[in-house]
N, C-alpha and C positions, 0 to 999 in steps of 0.2 A: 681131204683130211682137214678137222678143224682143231686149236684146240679149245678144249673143254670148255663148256659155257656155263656161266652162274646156275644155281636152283631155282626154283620156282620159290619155294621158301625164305630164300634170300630176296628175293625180289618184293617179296611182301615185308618183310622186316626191312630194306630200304627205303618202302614207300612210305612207314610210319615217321620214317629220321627225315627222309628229306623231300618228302612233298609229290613231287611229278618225278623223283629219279623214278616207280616202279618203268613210266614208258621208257624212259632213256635207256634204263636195265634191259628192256624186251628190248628193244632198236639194238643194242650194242648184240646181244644171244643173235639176235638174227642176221647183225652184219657177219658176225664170225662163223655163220655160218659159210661164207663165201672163199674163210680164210682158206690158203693151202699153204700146209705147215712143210710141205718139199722147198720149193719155192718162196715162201715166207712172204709172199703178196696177197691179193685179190683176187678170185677169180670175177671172170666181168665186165673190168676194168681197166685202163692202161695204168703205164707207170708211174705217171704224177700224180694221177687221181690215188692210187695205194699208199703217198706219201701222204694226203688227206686222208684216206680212211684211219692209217695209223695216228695220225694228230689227234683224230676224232676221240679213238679208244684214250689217250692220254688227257684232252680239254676233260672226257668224264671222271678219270681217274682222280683229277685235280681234287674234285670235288666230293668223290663217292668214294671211299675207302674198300666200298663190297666188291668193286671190280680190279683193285690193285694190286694182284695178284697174278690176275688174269692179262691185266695190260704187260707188267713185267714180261710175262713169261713172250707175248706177243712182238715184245723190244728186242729180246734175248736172240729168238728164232730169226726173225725178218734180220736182226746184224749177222747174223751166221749165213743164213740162208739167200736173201735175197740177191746179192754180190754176183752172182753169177748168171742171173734171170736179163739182167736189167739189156734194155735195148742194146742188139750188138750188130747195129749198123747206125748209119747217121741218122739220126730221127729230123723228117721233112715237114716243118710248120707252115700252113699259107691259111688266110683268113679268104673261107669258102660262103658266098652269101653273107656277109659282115660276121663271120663266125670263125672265132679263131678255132682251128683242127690240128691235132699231134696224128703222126702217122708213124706207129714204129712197126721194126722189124718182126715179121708173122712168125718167126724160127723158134721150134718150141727146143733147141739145142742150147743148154748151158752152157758158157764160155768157161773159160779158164777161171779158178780161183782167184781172188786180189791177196795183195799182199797184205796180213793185219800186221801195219803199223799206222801209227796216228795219222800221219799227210798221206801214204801209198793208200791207205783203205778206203779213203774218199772217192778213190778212181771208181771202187764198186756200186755207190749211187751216184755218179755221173753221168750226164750224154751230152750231146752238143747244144743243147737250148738250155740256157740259163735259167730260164722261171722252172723247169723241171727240178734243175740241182737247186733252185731255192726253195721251194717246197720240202726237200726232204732236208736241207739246211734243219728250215724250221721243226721238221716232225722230229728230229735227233735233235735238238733243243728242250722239245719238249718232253720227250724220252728222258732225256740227263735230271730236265727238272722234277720228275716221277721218279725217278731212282737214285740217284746224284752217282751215276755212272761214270765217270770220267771220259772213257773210250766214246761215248754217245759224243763229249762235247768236241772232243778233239775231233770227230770225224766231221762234223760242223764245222769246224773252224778250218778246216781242209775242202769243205764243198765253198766256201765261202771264199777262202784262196782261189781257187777256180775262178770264180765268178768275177773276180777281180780285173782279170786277165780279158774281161768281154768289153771293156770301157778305156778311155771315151772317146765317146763317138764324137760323129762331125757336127754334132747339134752343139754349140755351145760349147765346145769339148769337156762335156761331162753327161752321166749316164752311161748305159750298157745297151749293146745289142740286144736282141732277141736272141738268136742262134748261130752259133758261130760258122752255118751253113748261110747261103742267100738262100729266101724264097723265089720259089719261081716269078712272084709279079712285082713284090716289094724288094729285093735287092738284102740287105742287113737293117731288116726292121726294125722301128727303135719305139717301143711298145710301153704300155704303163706297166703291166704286172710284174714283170720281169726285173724292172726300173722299181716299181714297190717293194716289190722280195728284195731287192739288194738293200734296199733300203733299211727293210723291218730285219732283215737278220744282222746286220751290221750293230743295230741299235739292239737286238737283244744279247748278241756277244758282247757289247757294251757292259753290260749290264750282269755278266756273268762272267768274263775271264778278267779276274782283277789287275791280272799281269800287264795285260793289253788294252786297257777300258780306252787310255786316248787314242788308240791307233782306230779301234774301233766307231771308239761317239765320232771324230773325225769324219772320217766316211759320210756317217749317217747324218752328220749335219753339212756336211756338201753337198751331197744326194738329195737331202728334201732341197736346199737351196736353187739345184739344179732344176730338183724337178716343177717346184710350183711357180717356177719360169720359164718353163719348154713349151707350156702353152697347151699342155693336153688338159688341162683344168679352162673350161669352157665359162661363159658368162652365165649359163644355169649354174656353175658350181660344183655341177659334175663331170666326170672324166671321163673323156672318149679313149677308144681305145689303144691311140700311139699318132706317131706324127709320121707326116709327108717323108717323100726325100729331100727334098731342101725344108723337114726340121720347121714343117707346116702343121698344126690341129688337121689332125686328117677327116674329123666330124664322123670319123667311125661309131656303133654303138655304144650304146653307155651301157656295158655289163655290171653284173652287180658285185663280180670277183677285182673288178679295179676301184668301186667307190670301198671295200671292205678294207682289203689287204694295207692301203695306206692309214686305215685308222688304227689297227695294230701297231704301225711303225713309229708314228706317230705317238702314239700310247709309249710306246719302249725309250724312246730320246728324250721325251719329257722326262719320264722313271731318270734316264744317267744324266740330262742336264737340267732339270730344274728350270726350263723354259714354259712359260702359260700360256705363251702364243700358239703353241705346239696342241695344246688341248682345243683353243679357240677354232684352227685350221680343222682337225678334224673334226668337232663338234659342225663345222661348218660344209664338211662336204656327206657324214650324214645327215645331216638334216635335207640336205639337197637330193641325196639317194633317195632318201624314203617319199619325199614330195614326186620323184620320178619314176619310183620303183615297186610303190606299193598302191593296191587295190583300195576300193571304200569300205573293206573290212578290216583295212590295217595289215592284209598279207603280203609278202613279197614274191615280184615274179621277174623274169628274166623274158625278153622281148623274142624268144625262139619257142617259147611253149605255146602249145603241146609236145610237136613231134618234129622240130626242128635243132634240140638241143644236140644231142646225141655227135660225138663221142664226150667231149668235152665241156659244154654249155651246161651239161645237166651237175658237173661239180659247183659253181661257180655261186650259187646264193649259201650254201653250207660256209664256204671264203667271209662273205657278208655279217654274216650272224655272229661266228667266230670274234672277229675283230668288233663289230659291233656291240659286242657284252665286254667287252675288254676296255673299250673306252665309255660305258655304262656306267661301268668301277669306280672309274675314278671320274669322271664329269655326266653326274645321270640325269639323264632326262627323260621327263614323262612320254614323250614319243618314241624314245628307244624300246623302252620295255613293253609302251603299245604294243611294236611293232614282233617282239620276241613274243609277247604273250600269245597276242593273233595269230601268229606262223605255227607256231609249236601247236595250239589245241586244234587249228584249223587240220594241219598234217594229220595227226592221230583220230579227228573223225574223219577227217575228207580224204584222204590222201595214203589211204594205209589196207594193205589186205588185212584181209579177215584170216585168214587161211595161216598167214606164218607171219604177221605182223612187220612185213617190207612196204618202204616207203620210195613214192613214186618222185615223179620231176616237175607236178604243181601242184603247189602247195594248198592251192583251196579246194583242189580235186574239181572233177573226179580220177582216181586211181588212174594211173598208165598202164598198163600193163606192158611186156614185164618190167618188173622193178631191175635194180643190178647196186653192184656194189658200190657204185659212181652214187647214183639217185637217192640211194637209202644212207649213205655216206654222210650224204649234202643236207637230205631231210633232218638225220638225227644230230647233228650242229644246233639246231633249234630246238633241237628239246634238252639239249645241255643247256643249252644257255636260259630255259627257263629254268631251270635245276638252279643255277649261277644267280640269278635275278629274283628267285624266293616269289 
């Protein structure tokens, strides 16, 4: 089941208003095609990846008023619905061939109901890995900011409680675990993304619960303190991805969901404190992405493609682009939006069927077959953020 997709009609009167929304319009009709309105997820996809698709539909919402009807109603179901989907065993992460992998439970049996109240209802987007609960942190961030829903933020500010409770580690004693589970090889991982999302959500609660701004910025100006001293920010300037057990650059790959994710956060603590170095830093570890991560057309790829990404790999440059237009905003640079412009037209002629207009896992193509909710998730992030960047 899906629900209901924009018209063809609308899609043409968005593309006179706003440029490249018609593709974004198609991408968004055809991600939903995946939705299942039981469930309130993705089919396709795992759990963290459905807390990106749902960002996705709200980053376009931001900007296209033709779909914000349709994003609401998508906020409304997935709060109701999803709570009882989400992984109900311990979800097992270990980095396979330098490739970080989520492994959740196959049980297509609904658990029990959570309870809706602000802090008990958080329990229904939790599992034992923290980048997972930061992910939907942020997609219920960015739900509240599309509707100004209360209950969205409060249940944010309840996964974010959580997350709390994962730190700190023995690095420095600050940061957060990976999973509150050990990996089989690595012990209580102490990873970038994970360590980024506490970051970027801390700093955009900052920035939205007035009540609690200093409890919040707090955090989030420890958190980068800690982290662009732990050493995973490398002498290229980009970031592997987590450290040793003795709290070592473990020289892992440089994916492109850890140079992303911290430009976001970044972007957000500057917004609550008015620091410029803050823009400097991430201006600094994009520029070092795209020197490592993009083609001689200016497209971006992820060092697993073609057919090495899959489950997880193939989210991870949609993270990129997201945060990447977000620190555009407000510090642009002519390389950024190279780098947006190249991806997005690159996707839609190279990278897209014909047949139902699903976008694959590289972006200069040619096409993967098949596409999934993950792939075409990740793609359509770049054609909002051409949307975003005019």
């Amino acid at each position: 089941m899906k629900i209901s997709s924009i018209s063809l009609p609308l899609l043409v009167a968005g593309a006179s208003a706003l440029g490249d929304s018609a593709n974004a319009e198609a991408a968004f009709n055809t991600l939903q095609g995946w939705y299942n309105e039981t469930t309130g997820l993705w089919n396709t996809c795992g759990w963290w990846n459905g807390a990106n698709a749902m960002t996705s539909i709200g980053d376009l919402a931001t900007v296209d008023s033709n779909i914000t009807s349709e994003a609401t109603a998508v906020f409304a179901n997935t709060y109701k619905n999803a709570p009882p989907y989400r992984p109900n065993a311990p979800v097992m992460k270990a980095v396979v061939n330098g490739l970080p992998v989520s492994y959740y439970s196959q049980s297509n049996e609904p658990m029990a109901a959570t309870d809706d109240s602000s802090d008990g209802y958080a329990e229904g987007f939790l599992d034992n890995c923290y980048d997972d609960n930061g992910w939907w942190a942020t997609a219920w961030i960015k739900a509240y900011d599309i509707t100004g829903e209360a209950n969205y933020l409060s249940l944010a500010e309840g996964i974010f409680n959580n997350m709390t409770g994962a730190g700190p580690t023995n690095c420095s004693d600050g940061g957060i675990i990976w999973c509150a589970a050990r990996t089989p090889d690595q012990g209580y991982y102490v990873n970038a993304i994970a360590n980024e999302l506490y970051l970027s959500v801390a700093a955009l609660l900052a920035n939205r619960v007035g009540s609690n701004k200093t409890y919040y910025q707090t955090i989030a100006e420890n958190q980068w303190t800690w982290f662009k001293n732990s050493g995973m920010i490398n002498d290229e300037g980009t970031i592997n991805d987590g450290l040793t057990l003795d709290c070592k650059n473990n020289g892992a790959t440089v994916w492109s969901y850890n140079q992303g994710v911290i430009l976001g956060g970044l972007v957000e603590l500057n917004k609550a404190n008015g620091d410029a170095s803050l823009l400097t830093s991430a201006t600094d570890i994009a520029q070092a992405a795209i020197t490592n991560l993009t083609d001689s057309n200016h497209v971006l790829h992820d060092p697993c493609e073609p057919d090495g990404c899959a489950p997880d790999g193939t989210q991870f440059k949609g993270a990129f682009i997201r945060n990447l237009v977000q620190l555009q905003q407000v510090a642009p640079n002519d390389a950024f939006k190279q780098v947006i412009d190249a991806s997005a037209n690159s996707i839609w002629a190279n990278d897209r069927s014909a047949s139902n207009d699903s976008l694959s896992v590289v972006w200069s193509g040619p096409f993967v077959n098949p596409a999934n909710a993950s792939t075409h998730s990740s793609a359509f992030e770049a054609l909002i953020a051409q949307v975003v960047v005019g």
